[in-house]
C-alpha positions in Angstrom: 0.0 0.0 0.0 1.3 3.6 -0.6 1.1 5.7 2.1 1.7 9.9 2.7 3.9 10.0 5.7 2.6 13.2 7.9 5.7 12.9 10.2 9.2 11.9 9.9 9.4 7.8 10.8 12.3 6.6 11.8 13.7 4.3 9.4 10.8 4.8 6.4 11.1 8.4 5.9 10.0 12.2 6.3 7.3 14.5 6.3 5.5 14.5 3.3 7.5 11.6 1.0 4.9 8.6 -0.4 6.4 5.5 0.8 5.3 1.7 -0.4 4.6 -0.5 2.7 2.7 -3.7 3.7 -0.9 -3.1 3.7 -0.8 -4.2 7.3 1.8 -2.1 9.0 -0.5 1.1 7.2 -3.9 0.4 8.7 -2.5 -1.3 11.7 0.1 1.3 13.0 0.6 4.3 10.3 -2.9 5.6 10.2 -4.3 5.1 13.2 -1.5 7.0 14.5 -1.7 9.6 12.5 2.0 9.2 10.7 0.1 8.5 7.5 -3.1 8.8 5.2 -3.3 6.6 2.0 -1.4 7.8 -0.8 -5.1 8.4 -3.1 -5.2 10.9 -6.1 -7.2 13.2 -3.8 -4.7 13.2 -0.9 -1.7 13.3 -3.7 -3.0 16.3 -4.5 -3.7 18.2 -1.5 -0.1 17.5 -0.5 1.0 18.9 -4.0 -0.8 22.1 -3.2 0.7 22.1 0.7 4.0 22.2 -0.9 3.6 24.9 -2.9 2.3 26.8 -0.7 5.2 26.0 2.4 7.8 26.8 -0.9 6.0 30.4 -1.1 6.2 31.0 2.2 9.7 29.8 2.6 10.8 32.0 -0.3 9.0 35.0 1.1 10.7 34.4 4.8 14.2 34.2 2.8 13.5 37.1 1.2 12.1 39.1 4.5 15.5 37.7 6.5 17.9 39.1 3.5 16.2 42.7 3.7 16.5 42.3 7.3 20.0 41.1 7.5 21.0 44.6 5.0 19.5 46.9 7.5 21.2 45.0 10.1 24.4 45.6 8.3 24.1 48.9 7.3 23.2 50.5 10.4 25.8 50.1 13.5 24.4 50.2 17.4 25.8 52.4 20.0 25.1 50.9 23.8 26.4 52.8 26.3 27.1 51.6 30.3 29.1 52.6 33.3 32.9 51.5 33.2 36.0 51.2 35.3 39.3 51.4 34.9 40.9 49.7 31.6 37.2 49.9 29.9 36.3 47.4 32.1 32.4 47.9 32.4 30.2 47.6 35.6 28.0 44.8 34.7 27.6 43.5 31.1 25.8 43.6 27.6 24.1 40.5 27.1 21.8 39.4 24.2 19.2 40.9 25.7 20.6 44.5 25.7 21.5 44.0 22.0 18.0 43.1 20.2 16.7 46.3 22.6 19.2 48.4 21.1 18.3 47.4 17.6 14.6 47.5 18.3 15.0 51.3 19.4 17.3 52.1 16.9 16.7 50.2 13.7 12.8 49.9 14.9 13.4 46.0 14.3 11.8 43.4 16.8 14.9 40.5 16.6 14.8 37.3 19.0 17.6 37.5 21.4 17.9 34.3 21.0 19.1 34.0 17.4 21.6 36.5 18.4 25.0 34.8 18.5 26.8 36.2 21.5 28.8 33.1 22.9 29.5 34.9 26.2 28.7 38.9 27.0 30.5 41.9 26.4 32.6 43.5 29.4 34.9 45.5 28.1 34.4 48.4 25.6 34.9 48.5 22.1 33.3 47.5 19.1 32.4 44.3 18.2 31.0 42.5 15.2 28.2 40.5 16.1 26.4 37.2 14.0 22.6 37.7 14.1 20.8 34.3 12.7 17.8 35.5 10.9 16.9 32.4 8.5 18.6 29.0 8.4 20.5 30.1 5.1 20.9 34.2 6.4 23.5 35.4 9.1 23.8 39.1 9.6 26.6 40.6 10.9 25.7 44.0 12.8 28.4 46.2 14.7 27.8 46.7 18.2 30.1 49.8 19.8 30.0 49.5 23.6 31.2 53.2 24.9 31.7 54.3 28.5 29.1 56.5 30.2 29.6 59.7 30.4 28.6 61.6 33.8 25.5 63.6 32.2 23.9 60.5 30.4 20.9 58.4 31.9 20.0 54.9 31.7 21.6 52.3 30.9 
């Protein structure tokens, strides 16, 4: 029997591939599962038209994360905190501090998640800074951390 896989199965295949397996193992374990539906014209063709459709929206969310990762370039971010001696600063700049910084300056909500700081910034300087928008889209964005000066607020 053909089957439409609707998961990934270990050891038959993934999401959305039409696999050939005994009639038994299908109505026995893959449907009533849910892993599978029978591999008819009907359902051949809905999944046809769910694939377009995931490709469109996949091209669009490249596209969106290509724009975004050119603004990112383009435009540096200034972050400023208390420091020591040496540049040494009074706490840190974390993730978090960054995607704030770019949301009030660039106006861009961005995950702090997806930004790739391996461990945070205590020293100033300027540092370049991978940003992981889309699976095949990395933007680098320039973070300058500066000392405070006595007059500014915040933080």
């Amino acid at each position: 029997m053909k089957v439409i896989l609707k998961q990934d199965v270990k050891g038959l295949g993934r999401e959305g591939d039409t696999v050939k397996v005994a009639d038994g193992y299908a109505r026995n374990y893959l449907i009533p599962r849910g892993l599978a539906i029978e591999a008819s014209e009907r359902n051949l063709r809905v999944l046809q038209a769910e694939k377009v459709a995931m490709e469109r929206k996949a091209d669009k969310e490249l596209a969106l994360a290509r724009r975004l990762a050119q603004e990112l370039a383009s435009g540096g971010i200034t972050i400023r905190r208390k420091s020591g001696e040496g540049g040494r600063l009074f706490g840190s700049v974390t993730a978090r501090d960054i995607a704030e910084a770019i949301r009030e300056v660039l106006g861009v909500e961005i995950d702090r998640r997806k930004i790739e700081l391996p461990d945070p910034i205590k020293a100033v300087g300027s540092y370049t800074i991978p940003i992981r928008l889309h699976a095949q889209v990395t933007a680098r964005v320039v973070v300058d951390v500066e000392p405070q000066s006595e007059g500014d607020q915040g933080g």
